[in-house]
C-alpha positions as CSV (number, residue, x, y, z in Angstrom):
1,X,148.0,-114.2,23.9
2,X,145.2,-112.7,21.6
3,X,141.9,-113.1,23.4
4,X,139.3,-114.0,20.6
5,X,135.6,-113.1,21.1
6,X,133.1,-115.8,20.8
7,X,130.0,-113.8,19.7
8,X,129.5,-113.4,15.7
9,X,130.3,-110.7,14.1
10,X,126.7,-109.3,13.8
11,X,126.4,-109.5,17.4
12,X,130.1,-107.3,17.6
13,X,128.7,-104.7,15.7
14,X,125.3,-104.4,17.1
15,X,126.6,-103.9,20.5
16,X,128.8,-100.5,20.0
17,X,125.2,-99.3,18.6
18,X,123.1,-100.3,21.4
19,X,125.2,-98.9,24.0
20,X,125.1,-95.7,21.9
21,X,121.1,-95.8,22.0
22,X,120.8,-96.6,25.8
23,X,123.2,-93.5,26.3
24,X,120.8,-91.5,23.9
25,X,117.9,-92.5,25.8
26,X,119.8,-92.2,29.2
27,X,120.5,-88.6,28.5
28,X,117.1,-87.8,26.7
29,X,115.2,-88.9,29.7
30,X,117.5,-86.6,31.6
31,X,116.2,-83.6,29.5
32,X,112.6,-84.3,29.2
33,X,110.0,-83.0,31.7
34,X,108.6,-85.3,34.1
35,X,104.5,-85.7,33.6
36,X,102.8,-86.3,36.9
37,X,99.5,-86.5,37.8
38,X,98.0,-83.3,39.5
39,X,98.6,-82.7,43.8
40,X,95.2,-83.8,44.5
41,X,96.1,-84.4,47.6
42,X,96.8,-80.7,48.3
43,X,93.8,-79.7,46.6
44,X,91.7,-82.3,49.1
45,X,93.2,-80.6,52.2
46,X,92.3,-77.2,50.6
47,X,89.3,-77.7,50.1
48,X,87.6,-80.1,52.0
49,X,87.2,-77.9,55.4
50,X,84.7,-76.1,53.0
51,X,82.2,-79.0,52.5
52,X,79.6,-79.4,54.9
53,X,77.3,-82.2,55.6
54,X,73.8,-81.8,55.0
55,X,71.3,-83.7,56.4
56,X,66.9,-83.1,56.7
57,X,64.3,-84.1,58.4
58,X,60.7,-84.3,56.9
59,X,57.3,-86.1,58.3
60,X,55.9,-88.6,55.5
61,X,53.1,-86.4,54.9
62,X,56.2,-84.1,52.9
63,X,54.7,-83.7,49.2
64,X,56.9,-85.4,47.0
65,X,58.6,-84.3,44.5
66,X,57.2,-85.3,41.3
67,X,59.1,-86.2,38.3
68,X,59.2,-84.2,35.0
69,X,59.4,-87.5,33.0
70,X,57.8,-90.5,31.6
71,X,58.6,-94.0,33.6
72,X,60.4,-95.4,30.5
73,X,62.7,-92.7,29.8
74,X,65.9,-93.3,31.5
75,X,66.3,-90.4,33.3
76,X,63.7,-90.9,35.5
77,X,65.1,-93.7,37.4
78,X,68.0,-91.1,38.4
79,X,65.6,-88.0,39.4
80,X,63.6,-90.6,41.6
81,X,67.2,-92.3,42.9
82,X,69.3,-88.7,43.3
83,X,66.8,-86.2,43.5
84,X,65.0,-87.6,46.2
85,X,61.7,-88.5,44.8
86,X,59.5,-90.6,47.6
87,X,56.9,-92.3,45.1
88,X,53.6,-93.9,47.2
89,X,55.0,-97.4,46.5
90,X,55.7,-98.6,50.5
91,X,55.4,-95.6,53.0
92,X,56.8,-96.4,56.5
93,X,55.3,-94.8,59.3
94,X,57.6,-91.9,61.1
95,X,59.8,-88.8,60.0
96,X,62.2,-89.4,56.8
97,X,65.8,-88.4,56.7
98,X,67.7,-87.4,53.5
99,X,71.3,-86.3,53.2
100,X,73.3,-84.1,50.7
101,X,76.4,-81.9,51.0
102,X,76.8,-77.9,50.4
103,X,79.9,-75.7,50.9
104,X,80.5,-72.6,52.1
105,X,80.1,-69.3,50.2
106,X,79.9,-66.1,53.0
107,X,82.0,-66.2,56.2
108,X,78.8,-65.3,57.9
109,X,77.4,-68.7,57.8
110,X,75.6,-69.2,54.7
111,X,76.1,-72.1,52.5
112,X,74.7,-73.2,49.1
113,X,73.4,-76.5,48.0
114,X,70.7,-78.1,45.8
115,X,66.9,-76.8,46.2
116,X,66.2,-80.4,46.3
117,X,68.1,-81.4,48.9
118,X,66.1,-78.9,51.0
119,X,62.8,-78.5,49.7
120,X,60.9,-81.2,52.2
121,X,63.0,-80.5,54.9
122,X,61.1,-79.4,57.7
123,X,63.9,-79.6,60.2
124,X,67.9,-79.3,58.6
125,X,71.1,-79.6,60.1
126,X,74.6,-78.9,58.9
127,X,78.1,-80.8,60.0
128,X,81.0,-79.1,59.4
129,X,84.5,-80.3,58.5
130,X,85.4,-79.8,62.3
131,X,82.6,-82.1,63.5
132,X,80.2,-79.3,64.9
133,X,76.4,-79.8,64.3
134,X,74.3,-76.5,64.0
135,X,70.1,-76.1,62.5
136,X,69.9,-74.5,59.7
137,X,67.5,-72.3,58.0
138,X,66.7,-71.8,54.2
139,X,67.4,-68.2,53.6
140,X,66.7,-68.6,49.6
141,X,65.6,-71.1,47.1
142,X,65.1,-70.9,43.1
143,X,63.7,-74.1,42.0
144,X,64.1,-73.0,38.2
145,X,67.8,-73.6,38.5
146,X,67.8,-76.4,41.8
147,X,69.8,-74.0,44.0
148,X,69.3,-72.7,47.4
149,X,71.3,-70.8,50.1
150,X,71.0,-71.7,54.0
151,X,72.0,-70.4,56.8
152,X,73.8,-71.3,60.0
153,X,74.2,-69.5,63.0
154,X,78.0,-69.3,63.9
155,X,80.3,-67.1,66.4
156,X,83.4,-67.1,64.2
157,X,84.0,-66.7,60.5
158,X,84.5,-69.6,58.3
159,X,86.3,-70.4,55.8
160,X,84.7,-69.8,52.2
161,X,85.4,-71.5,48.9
162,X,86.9,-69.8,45.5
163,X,83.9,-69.1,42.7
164,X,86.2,-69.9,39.0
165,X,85.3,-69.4,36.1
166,X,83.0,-72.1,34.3
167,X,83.1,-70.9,30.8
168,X,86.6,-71.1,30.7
169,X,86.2,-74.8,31.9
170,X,87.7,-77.1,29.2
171,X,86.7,-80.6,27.8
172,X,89.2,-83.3,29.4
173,X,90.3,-80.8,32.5
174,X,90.5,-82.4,35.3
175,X,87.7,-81.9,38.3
176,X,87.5,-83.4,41.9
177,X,83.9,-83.6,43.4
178,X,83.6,-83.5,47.0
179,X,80.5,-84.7,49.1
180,X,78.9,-87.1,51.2
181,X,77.6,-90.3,48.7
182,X,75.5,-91.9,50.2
183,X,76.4,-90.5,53.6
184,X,80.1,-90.9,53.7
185,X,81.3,-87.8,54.9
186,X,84.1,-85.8,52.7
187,X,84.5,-88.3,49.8
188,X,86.7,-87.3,47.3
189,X,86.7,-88.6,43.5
190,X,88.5,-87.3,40.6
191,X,87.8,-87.3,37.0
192,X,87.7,-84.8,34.2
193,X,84.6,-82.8,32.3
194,X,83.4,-85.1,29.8
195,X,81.1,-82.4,28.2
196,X,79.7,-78.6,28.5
197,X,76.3,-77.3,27.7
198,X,74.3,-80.3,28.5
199,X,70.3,-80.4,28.1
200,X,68.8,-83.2,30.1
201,X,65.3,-81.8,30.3
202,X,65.5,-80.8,34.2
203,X,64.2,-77.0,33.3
204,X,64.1,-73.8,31.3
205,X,67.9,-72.8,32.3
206,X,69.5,-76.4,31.3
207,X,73.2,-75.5,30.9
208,X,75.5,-78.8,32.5
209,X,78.6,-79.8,33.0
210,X,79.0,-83.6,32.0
211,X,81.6,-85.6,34.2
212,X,83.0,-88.6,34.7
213,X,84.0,-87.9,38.5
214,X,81.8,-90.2,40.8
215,X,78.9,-88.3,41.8
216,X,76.3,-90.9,43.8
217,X,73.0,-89.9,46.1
218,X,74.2,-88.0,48.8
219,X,76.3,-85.8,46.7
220,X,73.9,-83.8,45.9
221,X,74.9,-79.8,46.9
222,X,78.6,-80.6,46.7
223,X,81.3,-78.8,44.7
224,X,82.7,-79.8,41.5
225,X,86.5,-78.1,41.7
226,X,89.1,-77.5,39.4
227,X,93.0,-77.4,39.9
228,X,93.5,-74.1,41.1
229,X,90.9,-74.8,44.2
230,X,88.3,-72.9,42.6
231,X,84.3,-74.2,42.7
232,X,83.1,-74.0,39.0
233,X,80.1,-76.3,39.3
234,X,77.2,-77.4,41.7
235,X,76.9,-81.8,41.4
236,X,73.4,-82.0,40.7
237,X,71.9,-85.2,39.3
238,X,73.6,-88.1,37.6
239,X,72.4,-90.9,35.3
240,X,72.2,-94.2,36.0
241,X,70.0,-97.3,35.3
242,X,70.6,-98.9,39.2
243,X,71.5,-95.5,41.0
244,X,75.3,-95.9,41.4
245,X,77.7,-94.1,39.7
246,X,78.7,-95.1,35.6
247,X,80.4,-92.1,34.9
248,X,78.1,-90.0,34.2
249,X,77.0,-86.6,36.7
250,X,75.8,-83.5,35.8
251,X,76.9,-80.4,37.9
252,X,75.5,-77.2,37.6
253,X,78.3,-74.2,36.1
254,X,79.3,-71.6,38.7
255,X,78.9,-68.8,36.2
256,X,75.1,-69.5,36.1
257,X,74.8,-69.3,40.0
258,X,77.1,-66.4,40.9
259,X,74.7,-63.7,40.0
260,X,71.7,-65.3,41.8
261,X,73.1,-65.5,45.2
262,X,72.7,-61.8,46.1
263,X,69.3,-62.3,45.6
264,X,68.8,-65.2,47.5
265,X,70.6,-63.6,50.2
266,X,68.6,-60.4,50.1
267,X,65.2,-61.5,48.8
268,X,65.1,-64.8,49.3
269,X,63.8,-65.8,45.8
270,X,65.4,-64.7,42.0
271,X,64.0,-62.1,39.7
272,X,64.9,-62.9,36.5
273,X,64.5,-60.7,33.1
274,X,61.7,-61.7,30.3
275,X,61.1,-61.1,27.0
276,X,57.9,-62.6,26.1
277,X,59.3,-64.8,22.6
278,X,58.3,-68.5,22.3
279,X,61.4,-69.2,20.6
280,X,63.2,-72.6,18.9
281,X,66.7,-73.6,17.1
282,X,67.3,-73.2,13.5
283,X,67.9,-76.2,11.4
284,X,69.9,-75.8,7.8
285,X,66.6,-76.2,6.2
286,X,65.2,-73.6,8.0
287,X,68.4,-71.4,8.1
288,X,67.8,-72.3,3.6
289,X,64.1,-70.7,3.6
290,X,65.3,-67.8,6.2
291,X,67.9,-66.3,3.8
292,X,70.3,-67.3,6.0
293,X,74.2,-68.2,5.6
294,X,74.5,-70.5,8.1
295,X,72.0,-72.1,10.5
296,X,72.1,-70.6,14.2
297,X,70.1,-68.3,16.7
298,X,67.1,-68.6,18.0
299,X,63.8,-68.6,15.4
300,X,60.8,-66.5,17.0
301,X,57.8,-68.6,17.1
302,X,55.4,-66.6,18.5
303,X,55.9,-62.6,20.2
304,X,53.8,-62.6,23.3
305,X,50.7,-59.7,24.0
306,X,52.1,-56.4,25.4
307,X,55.6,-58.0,26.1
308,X,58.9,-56.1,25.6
309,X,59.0,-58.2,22.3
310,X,56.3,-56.7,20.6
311,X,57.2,-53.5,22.1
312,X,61.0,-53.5,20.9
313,X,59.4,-54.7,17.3
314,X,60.4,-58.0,17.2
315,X,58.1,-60.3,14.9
316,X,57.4,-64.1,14.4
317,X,59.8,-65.3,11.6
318,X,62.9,-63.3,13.3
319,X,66.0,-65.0,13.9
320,X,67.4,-63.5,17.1
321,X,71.2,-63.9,16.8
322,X,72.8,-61.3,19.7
323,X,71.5,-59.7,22.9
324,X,72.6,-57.0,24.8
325,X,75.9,-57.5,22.7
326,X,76.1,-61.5,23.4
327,X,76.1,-63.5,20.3
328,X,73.1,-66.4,20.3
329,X,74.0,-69.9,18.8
330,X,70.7,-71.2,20.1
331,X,67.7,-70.6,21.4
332,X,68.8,-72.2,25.0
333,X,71.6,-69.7,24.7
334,X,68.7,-66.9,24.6
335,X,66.8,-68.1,27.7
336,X,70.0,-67.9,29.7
337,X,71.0,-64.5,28.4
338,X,67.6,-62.7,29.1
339,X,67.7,-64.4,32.7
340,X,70.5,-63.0,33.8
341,X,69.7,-59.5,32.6
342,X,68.6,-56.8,34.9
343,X,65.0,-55.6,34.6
344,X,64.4,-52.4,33.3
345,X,67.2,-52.4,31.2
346,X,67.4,-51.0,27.6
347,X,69.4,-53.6,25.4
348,X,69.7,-54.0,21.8
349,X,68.2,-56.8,20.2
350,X,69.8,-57.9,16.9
351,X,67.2,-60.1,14.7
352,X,67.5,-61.5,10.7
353,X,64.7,-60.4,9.3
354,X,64.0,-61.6,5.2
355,X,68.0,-61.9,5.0
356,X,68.8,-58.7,6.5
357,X,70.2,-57.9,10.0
358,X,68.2,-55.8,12.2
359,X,68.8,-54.1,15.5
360,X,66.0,-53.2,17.6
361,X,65.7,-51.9,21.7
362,X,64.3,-53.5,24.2
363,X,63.5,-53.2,27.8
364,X,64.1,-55.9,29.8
365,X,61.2,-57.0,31.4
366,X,60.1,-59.1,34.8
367,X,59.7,-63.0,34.3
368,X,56.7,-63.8,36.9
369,X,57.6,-66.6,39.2
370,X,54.6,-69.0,37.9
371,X,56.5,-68.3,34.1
372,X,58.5,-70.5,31.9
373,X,60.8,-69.6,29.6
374,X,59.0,-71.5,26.4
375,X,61.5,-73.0,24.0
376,X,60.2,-75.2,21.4
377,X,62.1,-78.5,20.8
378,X,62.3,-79.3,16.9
379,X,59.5,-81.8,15.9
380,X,60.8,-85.3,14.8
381,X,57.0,-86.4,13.0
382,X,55.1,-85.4,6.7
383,X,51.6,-86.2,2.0
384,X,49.3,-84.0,3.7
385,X,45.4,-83.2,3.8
386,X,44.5,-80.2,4.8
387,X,40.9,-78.5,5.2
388,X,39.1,-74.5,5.4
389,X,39.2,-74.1,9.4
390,X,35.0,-73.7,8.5
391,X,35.1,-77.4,8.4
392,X,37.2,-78.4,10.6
393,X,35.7,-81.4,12.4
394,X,38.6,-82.2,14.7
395,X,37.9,-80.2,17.8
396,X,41.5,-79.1,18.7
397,X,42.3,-76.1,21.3
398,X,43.2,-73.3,19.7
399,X,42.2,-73.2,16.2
400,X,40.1,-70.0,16.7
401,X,41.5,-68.1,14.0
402,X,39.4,-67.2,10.6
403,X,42.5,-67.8,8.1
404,X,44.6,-71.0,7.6
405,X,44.2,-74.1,6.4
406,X,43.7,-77.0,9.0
407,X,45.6,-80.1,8.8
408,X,43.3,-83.6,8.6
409,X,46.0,-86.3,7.8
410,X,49.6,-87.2,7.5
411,X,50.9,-89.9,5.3
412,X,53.4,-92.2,7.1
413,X,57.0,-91.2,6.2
414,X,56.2,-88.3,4.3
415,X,58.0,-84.8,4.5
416,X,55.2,-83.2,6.3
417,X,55.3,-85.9,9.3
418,X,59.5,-86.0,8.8
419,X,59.1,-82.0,9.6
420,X,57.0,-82.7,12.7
421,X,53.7,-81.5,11.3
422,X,50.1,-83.2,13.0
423,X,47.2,-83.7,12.5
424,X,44.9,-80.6,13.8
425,X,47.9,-78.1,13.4
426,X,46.9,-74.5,11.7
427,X,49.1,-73.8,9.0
428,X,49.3,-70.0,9.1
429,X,52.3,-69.2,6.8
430,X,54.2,-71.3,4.0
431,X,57.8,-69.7,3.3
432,X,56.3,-66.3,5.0
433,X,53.9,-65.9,2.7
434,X,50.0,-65.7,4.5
435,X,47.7,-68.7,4.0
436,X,43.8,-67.4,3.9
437,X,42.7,-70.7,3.1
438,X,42.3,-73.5,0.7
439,X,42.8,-71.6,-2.5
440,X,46.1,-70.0,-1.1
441,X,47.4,-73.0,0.3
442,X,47.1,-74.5,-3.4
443,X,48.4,-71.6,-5.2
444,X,51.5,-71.1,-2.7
445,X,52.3,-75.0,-3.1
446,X,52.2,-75.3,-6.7
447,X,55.0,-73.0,-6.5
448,X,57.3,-74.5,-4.8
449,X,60.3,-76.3,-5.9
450,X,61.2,-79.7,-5.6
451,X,64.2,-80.3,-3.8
452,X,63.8,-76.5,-2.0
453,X,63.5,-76.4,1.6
454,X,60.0,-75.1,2.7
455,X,59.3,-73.1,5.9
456,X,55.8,-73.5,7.8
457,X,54.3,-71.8,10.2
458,X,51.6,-73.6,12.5
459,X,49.5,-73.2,15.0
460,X,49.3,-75.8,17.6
461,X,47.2,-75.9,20.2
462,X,47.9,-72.4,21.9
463,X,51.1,-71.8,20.9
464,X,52.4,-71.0,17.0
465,X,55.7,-72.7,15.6
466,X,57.6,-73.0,13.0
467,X,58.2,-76.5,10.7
468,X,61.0,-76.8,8.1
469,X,61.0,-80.1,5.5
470,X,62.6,-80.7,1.9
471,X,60.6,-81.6,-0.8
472,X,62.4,-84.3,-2.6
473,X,63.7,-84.1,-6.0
């Protein structure tokens, strides 16, 4: 008897086809490489002995640590929550605890952590992985870039971690950051580097690595880790409107501590290299006026009295764009570069000068410990009055010099307050060309072009910088 099927037709043809596909698929998957998520918890056994616990003791009396800025930006609610601040708003009678974390970097017993997590601490004490409780000492501290190296006392050798290499740290790599939040020992959290080169106003050597690993008080100190085991940042400071974690931590790179912890170790404090340039970034307007291709480097403001500048030959208006072989993108890029150069060293300084490359020598000198590296942020404030500095009424600092023309007003929304330019600033120099007074200011300005980018030079207060705006067309 002749078994007859009971599905349609379309259904007896689809089926030879499907069971072809689910054998394609079968053997495709048998083929294809697995993807799986990294061992982290391999890379948590390795590395968590390394982490200590960091806990210090200060009396009430402890200065506090005052922030750098205003109550309605947003990052203050994070330094005052992560960095520790103790604001006069309810003191309690008695010594105040704080915690952070630190790891191991010398067998010996030194460890490094955040300056701010030891800066008050009149008494410290470290717990390591095993449980052991020893007092520590600060052996070095450098403020500038909120690290600083204790010491414990130990009879054995520890374990230390790996330095890696930050700059070869990708966006979207994964991280782990290990710590005590908010006093729980050895918590681990993963995540991956959201960004690189992050400025968030904490000081002159601003260079962060942005991360979405939870980082929470108490982290402070820790390591930020990659997937070979190897340290490539210090978890500094997060930001956050409550003080929990949204994602968003900050760590110090490796790169920028690995030179300074001889020093610390040896001296105690960081020498760091100067230059004496009050220098800002290049916008295309200004990049336009400059001669310049493409915008970049860093634009010398102002070349300080007797300081390896003016020495090497370097002049307001340069563009500096490499040091000591290094190319510069932008002016932070400078500050870091000159840093970490040794003093006394003879390095070539390669400026733009009126469209032309220029290569000068410079020795590296000593950046005092009461010093900043000065690096003007672009202005974001342009019709303009101006006036001879003979009548200038406004009683500004500064304006002590016999030529320029004084400024007296802005109009709202005009070029001059789009470049940045104030009321009271000295304009010294319109597209490099000297302004004596009122009659040059008139002649050089008549010139220009509409729709050309113009370049001003201004002193303000006791500092001189430079302002770039477009005349419209």
């Amino acid at each position: 008897m002749t078994r007859v099927s009971r599905r349609p037709a379309h259904m007896r043809a689809w089926l030879p086809a499907c069971v072809v596909a689910l054998m394609v698929g079968i053997s495709h998957a048998a083929t294809t490489p697995r993807m799986s998520l990294p061992d982290f918890v391999g890379l948590s056994k390795q590395v968590r002995p390394l982490v200590v616990h960091i806990s210090s003791t200060a009396s009430t009396q402890s200065p506090s640590t005052q922030s750098p800025f205003r109550e309605d930006d947003p990052f203050s609610d994070f330094w005052r929550r992560f960095f520790g601040e103790r604001l006069p708003r309810s003191p309690s009678p008695g010594p105040r605890r704080s915690v952070g974390s630190g790891f191991v970097v010398d067998p010996s017993g030194y460890i490094l952590t955040n300056d701010h997590v030891v800066e008050e601490g009149q008494e410290l004490t470290v717990k390591l992985a095993d449980g052991s409780e020893h007092r520590a000492r600060v052996a070095g501290r450098d403020p500038k870039t909120d690290i600083a190296l204790i010491k414990i006392d130990v009879d054995r050798e520890l374990p230390v971690v790996l330095l890696g290499d930050s700059d070869a740290l990708e966006v979207g790599e994964w991280v782990l950051a290990i710590g005590n939040p908010f006093g729980l020992e050895h918590t681990v959290t993963s995540g991956i580097v959201s960004a690189k080169g992050r400025r968030i106003g904490a000081g002159p050597y601003d260079n962060f690595i942005q991360t979405d690993a939870s980082i929470n008080p108490g982290n402070s100190g820790g390591p930020l880790i990659n997937l070979r085991g190897e340290v490539v940042g210090v978890n500094t400071a997060i930001f956050s409107r409550g003080g929990g974690n949204i994602g968003i931590g900050f760590a110090i790179p490796i790169n920028l501590v690995k030179g300074l912890l001889s020093q610390l170790k040896d001296e105690g404090k960081v020498t760091r290299g100067w230059l004496g340039v009050v220098i800002q970034d290049v916008n295309a307007e200004m990049a336009e006026a400059l001669g310049m291709d493409e915008a970049g480097g860093a634009l010398v403001a102002n070349v300080g009295k007797g300081s390896p500048a003016e020495q090497a030959g370097v002049q307001v208006g340069d563009v500096i764009v490499a040091f000591d072989g290094s190319p510069v993108g932008k002016s932070s890029e400078l500050s870091l570069i000159v840093a970490r150069t040794g003093v006394g060293r003879v390095v070539d300084v390669t400026v733009v000068r009126n469209g032309r490359r220029v290569t000068l020598k410079a020795e590296v000198g000593r950046l005092g410990e009461d010093e900043a590296v000065v690096v003007v942020e672009e202005g974001s404030e342009l019709g303009l009055t101006v006036r001879d500095l003979a009548g200038d009424s406004t009683g500004r600092r500064g304006n002590r010099e016999r030529e320029g023309v004084v400024v007296t007003a802005v109009e709202s929304d005009s070029p001059a307050e789009q470049a940045g330019i104030r009321v009271g600033d000295v304009i010294l120099e319109i597209d490099r060309k000297r302004i004596g007074g009122i009659k040059d200011f008139t002649r050089i300005v008549g010139k220009l072009k509409k729709g050309s980018g113009i370049l001003f030079l201004v002193r303000r207060e006791d500092t001189t910088i430079f302002l770039a705006l477009r005349l419209p067309r």
